[in-house]
C-alpha positions, 0 to 999 in steps of 0.5 A: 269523288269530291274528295278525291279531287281536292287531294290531287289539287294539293298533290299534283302541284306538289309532284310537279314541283318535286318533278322539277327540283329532282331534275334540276337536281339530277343536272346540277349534280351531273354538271358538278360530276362533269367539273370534277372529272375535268378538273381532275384530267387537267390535275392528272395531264400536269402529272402525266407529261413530265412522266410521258416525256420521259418515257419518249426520252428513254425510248430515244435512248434504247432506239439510239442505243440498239442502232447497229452502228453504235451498237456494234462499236461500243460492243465489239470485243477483240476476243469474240468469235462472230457466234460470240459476237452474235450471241452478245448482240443480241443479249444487250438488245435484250436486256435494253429492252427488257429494261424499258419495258415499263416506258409501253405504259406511257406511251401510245400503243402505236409508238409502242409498236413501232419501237418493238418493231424496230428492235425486231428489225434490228435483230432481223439484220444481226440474225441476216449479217450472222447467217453470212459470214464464217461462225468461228470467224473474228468479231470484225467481219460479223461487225462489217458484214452488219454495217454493210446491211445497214447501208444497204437498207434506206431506212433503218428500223430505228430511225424509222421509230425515231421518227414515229416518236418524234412526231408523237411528242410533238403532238403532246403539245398541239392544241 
């Protein structure tokens, strides 16, 4: 019994002492973990804005692009029927879309939504105006008949996401 006591008198010392240097250890090792990761999100936040921003900037671009006034005047064709016309609207909405398709990466899932949003609110207006007026009519009254919702409407769907994307930049550079 004597024995046993004079070998936890050299033990439990030594298993406090290594009790305490593995948490000192575990602490160090976490605080030096925590370091690193904030060094790296600061080292990948320099990296990631210029790459965000762009995203906005050409999201502004499709939401500017897809705006049924700019859009009607810089697709309008003299040759069209407005089924024709029709048909080619809503294949250069989609090819801008599917064009920036990638920039969803970049951005929050909100921003995101509303721009799909706004271009589903788009077509919405161009599928609306197209149901109105005469299929084999010119081009020229689907292209009226379109900018007459457009003014009907306070909002349009895009400028709406343009604001929202706006409010969103702003936001990257509070502190």
């Amino acid at each position: 019994m004597k024995e046993l006591l004079e070998i936890l008198k050299y033990i439990l010392p030594s298993l406090v002492v290594l009790l305490a240097v593995a948490l000192m250890m575990k602490y160090f090792y976490k605080s030096l973990r925590s370091e690193r990761n904030r060094e790296f999100f600061t080292q990948d936040r320099r990296r990631l804005l210029p790459m965000r921003l762009q995203a906005y900037e050409r999201l502004s671009l499709f939401l500017e692009r897809i705006t049924v006034d700019s859009l009607v005047v810089r697709e309008q064709r003299e040759e069209f029927t407005c089924r024709d016309f029709h048909q080619h609207l809503l294949a250069a909405i989609r090819a801008e879309y599917e064009h920036n398709l990638a920039q969803q990466v970049y951005i929050s899932n909100e921003a995101w939504n509303v721009v799909r949003n706004a271009k589903e609110g788009t077509i919405r207006m161009i599928n609306t105006a197209a149901i109105q007026v005469n299929p084999k009519g010119p081009a020229v009254e689907l292209s009226k008949k379109i900018l007459q919702l457009q003014m009907e409407e306070n909002n349009s769907p895009t400028q709406v996401a343009l604001e929202f994307l706006r409010l969103e930049v702003r936001q990257l550079f509070e502190p």
